[in-house]
BAVEXLO-292726 format. One record per atom (N, C-alpha, C, CB): atom name; x, y, z. Coordinates in steps of 0.001 Angstrom, whole numbers. Glycine has a CB too. Layout:
REM residues N
SITE, CA, X, Y, Z .
...
//
This chain:
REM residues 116
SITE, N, 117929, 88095, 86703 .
SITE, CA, 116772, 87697, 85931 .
SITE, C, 116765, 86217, 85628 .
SITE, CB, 116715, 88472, 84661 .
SITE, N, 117963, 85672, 85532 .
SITE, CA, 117884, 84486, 85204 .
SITE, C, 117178, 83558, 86362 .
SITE, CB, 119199, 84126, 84838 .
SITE, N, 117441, 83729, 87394 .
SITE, CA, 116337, 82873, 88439 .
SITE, C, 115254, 83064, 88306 .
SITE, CB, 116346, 83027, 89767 .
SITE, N, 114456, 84017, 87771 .
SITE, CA, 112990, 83799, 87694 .
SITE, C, 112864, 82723, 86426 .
SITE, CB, 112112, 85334, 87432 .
SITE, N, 113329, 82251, 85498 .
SITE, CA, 113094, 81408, 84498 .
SITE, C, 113362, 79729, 85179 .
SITE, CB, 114128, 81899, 83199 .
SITE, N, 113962, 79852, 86295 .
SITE, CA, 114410, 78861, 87013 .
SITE, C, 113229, 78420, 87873 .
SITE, CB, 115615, 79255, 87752 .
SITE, N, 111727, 79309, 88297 .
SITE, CA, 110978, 78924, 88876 .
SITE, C, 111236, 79479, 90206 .
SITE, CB, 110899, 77738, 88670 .
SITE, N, 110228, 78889, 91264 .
SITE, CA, 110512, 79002, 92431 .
SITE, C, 111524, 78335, 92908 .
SITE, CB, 109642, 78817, 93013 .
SITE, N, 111951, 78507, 94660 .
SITE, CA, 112907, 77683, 95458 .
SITE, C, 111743, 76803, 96553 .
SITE, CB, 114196, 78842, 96370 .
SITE, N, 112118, 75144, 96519 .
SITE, CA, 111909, 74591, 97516 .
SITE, C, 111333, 75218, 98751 .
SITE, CB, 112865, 74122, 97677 .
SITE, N, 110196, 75254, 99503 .
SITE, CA, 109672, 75667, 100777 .
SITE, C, 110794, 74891, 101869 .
SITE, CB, 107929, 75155, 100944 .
SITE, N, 110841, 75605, 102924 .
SITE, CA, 111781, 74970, 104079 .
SITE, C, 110670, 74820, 105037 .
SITE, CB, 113169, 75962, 104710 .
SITE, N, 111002, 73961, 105678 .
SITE, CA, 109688, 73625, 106947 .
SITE, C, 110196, 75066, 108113 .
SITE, CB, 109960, 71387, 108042 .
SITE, N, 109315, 75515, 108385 .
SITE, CA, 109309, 76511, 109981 .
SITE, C, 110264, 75833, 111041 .
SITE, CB, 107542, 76551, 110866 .
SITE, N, 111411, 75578, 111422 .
SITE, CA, 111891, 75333, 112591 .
SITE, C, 112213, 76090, 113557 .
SITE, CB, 112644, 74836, 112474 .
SITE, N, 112297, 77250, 113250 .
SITE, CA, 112810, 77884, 114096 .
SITE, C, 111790, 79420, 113938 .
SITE, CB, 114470, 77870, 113826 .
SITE, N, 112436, 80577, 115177 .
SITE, CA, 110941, 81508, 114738 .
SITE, C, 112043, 82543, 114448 .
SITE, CB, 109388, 82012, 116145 .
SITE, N, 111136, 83634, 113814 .
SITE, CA, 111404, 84968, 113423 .
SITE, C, 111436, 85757, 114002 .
SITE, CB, 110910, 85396, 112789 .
SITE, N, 112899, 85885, 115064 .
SITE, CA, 113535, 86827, 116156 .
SITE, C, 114508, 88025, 114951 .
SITE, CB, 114796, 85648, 117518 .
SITE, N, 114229, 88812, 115905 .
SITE, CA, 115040, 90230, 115465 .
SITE, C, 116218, 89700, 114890 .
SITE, CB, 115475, 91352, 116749 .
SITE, N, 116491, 89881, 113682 .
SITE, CA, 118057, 89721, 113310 .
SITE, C, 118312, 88359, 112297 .
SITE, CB, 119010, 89497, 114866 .
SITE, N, 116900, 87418, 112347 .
SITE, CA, 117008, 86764, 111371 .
SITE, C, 116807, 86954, 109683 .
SITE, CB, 116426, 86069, 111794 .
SITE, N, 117278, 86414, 108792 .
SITE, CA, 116930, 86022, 107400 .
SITE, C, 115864, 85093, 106769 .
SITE, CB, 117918, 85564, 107005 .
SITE, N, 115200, 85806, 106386 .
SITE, CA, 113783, 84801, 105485 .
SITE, C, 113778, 85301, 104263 .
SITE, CB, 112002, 84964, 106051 .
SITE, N, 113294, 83846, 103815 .
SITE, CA, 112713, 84202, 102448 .
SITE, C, 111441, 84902, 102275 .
SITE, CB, 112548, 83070, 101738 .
SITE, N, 111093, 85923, 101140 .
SITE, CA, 109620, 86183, 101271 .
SITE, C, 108989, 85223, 100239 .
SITE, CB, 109207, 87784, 100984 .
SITE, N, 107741, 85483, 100622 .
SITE, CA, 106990, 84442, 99791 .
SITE, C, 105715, 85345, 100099 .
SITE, CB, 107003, 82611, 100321 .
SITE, N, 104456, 84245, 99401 .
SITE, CA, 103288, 84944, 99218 .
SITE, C, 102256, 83799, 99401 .
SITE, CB, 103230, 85725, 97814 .
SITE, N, 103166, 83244, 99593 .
SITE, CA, 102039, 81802, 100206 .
SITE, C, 102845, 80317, 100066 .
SITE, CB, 100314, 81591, 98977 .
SITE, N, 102467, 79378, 99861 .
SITE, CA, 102610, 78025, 100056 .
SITE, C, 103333, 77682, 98214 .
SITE, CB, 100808, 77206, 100621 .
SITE, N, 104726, 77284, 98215 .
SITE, CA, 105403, 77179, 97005 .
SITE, C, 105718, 78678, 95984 .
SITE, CB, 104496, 76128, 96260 .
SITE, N, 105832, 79936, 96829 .
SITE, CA, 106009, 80820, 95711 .
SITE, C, 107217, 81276, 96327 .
SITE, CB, 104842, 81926, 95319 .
SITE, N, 108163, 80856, 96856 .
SITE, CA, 109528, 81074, 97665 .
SITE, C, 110190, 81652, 95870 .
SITE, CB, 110445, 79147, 98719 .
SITE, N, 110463, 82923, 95653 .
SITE, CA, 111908, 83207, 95178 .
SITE, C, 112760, 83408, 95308 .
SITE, CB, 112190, 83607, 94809 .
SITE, N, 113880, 84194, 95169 .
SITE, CA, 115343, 85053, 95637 .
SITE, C, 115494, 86482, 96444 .
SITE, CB, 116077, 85415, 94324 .
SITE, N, 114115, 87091, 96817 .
SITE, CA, 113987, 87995, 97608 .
SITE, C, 114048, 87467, 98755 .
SITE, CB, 113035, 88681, 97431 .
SITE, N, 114559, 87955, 99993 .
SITE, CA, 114941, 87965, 101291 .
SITE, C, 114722, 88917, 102209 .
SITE, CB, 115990, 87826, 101318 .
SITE, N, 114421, 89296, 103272 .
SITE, CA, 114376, 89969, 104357 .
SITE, C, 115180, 89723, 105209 .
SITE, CB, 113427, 89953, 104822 .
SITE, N, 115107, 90917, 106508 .
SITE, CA, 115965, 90867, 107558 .
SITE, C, 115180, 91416, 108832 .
SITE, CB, 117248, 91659, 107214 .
SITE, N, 114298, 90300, 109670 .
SITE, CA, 113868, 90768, 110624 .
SITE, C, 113823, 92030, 111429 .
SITE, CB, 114129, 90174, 111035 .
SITE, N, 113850, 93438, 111561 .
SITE, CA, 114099, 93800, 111976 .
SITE, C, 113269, 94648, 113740 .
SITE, CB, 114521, 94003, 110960 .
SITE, N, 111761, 93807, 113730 .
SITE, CA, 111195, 94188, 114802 .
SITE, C, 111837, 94003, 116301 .
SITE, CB, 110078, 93610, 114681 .
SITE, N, 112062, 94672, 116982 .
SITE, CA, 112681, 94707, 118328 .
SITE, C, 111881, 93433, 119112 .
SITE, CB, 112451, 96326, 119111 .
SITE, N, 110892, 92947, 119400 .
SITE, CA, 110449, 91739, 119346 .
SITE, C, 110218, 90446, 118340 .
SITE, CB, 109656, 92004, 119687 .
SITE, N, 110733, 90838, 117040 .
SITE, CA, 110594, 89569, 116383 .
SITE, C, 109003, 89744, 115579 .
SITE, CB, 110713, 88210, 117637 .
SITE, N, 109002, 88716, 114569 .
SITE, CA, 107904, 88754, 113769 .
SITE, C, 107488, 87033, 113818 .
SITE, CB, 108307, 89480, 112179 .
SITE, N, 107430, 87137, 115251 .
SITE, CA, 106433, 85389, 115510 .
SITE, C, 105340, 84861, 114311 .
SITE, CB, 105156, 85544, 117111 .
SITE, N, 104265, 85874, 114264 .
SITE, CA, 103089, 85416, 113498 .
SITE, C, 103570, 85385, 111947 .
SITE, CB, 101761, 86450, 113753 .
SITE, N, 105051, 85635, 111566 .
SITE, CA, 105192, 85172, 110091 .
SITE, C, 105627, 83723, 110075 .
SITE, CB, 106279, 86065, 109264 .
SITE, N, 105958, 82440, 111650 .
SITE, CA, 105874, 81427, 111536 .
SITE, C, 104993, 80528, 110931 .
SITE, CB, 106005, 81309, 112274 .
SITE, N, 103668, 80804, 111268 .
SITE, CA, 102466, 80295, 111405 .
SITE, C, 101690, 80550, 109659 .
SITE, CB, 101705, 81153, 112835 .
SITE, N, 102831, 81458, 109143 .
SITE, CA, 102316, 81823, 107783 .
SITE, C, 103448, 81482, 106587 .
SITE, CB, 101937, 83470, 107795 .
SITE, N, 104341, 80245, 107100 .
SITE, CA, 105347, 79523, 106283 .
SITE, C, 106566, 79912, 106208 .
SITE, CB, 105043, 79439, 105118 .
SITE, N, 106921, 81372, 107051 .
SITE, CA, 108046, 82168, 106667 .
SITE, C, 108798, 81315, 107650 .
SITE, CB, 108013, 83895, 106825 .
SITE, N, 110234, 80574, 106693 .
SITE, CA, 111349, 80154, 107484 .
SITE, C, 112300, 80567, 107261 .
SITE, CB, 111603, 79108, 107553 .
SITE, N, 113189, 81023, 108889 .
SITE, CA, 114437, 81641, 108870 .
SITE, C, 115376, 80709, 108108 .
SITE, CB, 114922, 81953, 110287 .
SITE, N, 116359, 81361, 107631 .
SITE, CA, 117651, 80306, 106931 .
SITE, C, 118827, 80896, 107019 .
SITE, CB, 117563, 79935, 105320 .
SITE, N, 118651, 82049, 108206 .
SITE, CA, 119863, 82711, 108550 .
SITE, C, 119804, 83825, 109666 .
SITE, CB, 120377, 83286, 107333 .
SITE, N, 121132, 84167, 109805 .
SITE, CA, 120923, 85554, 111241 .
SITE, C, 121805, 86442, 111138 .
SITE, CB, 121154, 85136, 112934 .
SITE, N, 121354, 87829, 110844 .
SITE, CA, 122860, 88478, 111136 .
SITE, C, 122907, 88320, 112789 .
SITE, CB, 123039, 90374, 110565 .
SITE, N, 124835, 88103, 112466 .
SITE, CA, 125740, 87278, 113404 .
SITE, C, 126917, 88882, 113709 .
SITE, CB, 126643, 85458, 112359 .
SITE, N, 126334, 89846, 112990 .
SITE, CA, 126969, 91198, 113840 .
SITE, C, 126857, 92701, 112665 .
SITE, CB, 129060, 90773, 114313 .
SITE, N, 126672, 93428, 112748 .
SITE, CA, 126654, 94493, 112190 .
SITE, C, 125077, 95446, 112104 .
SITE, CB, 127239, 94070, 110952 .
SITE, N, 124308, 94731, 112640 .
SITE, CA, 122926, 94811, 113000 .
SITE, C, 122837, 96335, 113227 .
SITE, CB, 122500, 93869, 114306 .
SITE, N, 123600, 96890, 113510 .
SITE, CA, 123411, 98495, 114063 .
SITE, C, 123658, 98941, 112551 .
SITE, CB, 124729, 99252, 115475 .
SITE, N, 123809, 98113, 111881 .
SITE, CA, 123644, 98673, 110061 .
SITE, C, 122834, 98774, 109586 .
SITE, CB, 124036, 98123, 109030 .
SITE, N, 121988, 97464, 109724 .
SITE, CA, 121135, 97140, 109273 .
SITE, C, 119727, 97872, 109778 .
SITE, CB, 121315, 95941, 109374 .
SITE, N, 120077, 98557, 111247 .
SITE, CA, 119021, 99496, 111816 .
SITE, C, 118922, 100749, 111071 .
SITE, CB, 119297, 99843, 113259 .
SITE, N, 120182, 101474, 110322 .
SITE, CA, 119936, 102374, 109885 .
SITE, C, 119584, 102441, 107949 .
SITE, CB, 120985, 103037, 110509 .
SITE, N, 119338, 101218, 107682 .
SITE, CA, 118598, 101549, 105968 .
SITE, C, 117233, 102208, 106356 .
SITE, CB, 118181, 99849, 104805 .
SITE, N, 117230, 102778, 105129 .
SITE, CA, 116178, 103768, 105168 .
SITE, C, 114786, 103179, 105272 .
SITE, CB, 116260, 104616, 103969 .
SITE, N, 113844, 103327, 106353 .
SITE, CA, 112846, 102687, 105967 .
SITE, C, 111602, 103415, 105319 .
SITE, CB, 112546, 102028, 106984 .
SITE, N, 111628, 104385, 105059 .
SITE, CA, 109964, 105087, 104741 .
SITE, C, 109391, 104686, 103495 .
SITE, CB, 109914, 106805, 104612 .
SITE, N, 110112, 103632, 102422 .
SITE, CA, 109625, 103080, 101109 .
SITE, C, 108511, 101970, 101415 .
SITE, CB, 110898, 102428, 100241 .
SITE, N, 108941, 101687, 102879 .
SITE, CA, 108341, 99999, 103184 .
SITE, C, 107681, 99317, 102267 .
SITE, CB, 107334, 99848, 104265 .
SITE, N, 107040, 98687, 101584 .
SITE, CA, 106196, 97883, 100893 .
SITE, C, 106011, 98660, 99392 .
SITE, CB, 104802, 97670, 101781 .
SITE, N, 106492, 100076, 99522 .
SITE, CA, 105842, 100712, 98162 .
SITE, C, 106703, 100054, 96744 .
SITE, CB, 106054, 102648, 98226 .
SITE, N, 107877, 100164, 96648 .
SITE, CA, 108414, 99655, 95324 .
SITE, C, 107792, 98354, 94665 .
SITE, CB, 109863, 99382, 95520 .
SITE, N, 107665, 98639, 93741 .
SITE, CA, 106621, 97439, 92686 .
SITE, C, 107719, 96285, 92427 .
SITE, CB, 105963, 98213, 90758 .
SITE, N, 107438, 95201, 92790 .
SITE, CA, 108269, 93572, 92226 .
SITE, C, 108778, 93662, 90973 .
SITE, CB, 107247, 92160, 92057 .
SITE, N, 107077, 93710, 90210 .
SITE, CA, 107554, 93851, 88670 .
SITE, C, 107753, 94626, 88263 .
SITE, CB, 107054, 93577, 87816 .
SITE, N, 108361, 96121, 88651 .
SITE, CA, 109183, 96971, 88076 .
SITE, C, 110249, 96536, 88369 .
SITE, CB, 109074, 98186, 88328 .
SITE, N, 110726, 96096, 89378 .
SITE, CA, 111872, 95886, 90143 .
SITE, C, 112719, 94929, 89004 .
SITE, CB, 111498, 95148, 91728 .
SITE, N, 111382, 93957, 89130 .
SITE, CA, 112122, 92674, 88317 .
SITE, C, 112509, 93029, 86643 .
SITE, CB, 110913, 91214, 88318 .
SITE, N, 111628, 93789, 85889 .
SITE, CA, 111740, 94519, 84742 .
SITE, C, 112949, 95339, 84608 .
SITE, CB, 110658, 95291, 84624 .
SITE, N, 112755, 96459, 85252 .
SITE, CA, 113721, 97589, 85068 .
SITE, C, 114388, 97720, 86035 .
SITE, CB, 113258, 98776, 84806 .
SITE, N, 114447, 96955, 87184 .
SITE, CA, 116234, 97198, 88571 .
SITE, C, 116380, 98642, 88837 .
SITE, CB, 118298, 96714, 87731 .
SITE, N, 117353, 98480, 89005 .
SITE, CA, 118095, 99824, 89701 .
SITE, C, 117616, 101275, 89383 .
SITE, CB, 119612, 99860, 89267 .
SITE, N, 117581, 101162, 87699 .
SITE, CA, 117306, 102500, 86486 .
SITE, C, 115698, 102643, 87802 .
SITE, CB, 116893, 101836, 83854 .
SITE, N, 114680, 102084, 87406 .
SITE, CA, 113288, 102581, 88623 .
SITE, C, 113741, 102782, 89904 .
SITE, CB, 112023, 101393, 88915 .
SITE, N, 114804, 101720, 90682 .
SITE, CA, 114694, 102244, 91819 .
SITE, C, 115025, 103314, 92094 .
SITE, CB, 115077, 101727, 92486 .
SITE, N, 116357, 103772, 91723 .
SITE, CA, 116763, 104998, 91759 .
SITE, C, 115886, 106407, 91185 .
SITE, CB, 117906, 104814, 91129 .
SITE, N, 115218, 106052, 90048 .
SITE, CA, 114148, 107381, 89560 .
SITE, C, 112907, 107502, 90681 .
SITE, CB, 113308, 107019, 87791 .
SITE, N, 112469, 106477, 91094 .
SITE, CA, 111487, 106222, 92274 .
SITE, C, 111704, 106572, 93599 .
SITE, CB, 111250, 104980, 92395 .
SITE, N, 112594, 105908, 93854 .
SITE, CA, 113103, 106179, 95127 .
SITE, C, 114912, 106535, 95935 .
SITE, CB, 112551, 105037, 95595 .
SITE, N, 114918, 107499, 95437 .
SITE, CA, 115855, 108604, 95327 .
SITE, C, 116796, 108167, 96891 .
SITE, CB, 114900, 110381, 95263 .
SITE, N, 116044, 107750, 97707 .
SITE, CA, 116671, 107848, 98715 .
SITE, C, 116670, 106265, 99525 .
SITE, CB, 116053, 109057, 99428 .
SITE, N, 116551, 105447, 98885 .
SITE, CA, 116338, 104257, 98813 .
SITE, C, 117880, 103290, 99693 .
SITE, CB, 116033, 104061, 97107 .
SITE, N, 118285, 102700, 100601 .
SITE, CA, 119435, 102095, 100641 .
SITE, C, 119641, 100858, 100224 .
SITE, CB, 119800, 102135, 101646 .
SITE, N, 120862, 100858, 99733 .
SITE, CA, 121545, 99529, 99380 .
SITE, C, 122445, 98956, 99795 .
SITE, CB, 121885, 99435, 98486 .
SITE, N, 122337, 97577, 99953 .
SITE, CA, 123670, 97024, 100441 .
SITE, C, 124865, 96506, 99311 .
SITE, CB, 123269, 95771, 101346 .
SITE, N, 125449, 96745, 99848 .
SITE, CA, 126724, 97304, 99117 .
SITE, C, 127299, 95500, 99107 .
SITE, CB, 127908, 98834, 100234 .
SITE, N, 128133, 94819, 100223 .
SITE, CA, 128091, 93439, 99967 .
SITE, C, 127576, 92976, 101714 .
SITE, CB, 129818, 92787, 99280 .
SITE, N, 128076, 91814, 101508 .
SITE, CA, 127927, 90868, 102701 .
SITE, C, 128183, 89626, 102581 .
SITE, CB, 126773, 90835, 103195 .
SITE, N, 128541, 88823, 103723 .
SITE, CA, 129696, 87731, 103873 .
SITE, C, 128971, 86885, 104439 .
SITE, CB, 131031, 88014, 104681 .
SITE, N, 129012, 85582, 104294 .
SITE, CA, 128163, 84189, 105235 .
SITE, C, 129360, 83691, 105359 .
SITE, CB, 126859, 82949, 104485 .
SITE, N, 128547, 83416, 106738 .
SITE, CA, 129825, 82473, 107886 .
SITE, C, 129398, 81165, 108073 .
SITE, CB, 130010, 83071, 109645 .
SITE, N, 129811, 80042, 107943 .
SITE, CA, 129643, 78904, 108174 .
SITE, C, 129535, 79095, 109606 .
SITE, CB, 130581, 78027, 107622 .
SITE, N, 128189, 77695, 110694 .
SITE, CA, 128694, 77579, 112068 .
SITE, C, 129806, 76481, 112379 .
SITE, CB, 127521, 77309, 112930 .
SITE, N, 130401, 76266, 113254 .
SITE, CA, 131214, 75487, 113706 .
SITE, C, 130733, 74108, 113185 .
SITE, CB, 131338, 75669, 115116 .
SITE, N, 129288, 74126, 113603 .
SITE, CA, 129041, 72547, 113234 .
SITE, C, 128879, 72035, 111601 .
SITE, CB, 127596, 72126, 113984 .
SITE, N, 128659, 73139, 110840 .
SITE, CA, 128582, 73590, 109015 .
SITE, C, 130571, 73360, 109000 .
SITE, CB, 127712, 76084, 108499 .
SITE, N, 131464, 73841, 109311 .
SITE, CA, 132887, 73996, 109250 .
SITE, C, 133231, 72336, 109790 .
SITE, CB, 133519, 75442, 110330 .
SITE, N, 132575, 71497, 110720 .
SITE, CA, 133125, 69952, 110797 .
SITE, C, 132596, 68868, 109686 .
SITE, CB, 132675, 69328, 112265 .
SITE, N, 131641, 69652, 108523 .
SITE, CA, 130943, 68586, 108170 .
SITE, C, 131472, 68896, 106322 .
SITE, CB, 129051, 68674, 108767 .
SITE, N, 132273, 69927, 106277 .
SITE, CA, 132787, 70172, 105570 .
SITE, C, 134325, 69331, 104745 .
SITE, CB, 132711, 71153, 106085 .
//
């Protein structure tokens, strides 16, 4: 909760596109970047979320056959501002069958590890 009092995050310029397996921020337009994230998961990629500000800022780099099996049939339904209000206590009364990730690890690239 404390990042929403913090405002939004900085927009990143589009450099790169939205292939299967990347990380974006979501947003809702031009400066409303928060701490929610996605994970590409279309077998071709989600090109046309370039053209609509969404920039990658990451990739899963292996376990992807994990990430194929969270549950998808909630897609879009869970409410933000319940989410953001009441967490887990709604998700779980809501959506019973809902997956979570449990943790996950960022890897520096080689060229992030020389500049270090």
């Amino acid at each position: 909760r404390s990042w929403r009092t913090k405002g939004t995050i900085e927009d990143d310029p589009v450099i790169g596109t939205n292939t299967r397996g990347t990380i974006t921020f979501a947003t809702s337009g031009p400066g409303t970047r928060t701490t929610q994230l996605f994970i590409n998961t279309n077998p071709v990629g989600n090109k046309v979320l370039d053209k609509q500000g969404f920039s990658p800022i990451g990739k899963v780099i292996s376990g992807m056959d994990s990430i194929d099996q969270i549950n998808s049939e909630y897609r879009e339904k869970p409410n933000q501002g319940k989410i953001q209000n009441r967490g887990n206590q709604y998700l779980n009364e809501e959506f019973p069958r809902l997956s979570f990730i449990q943790n996950a690890k960022t890897s520096l690239t080689k060229e992030e590890e020389s500049s270090v």
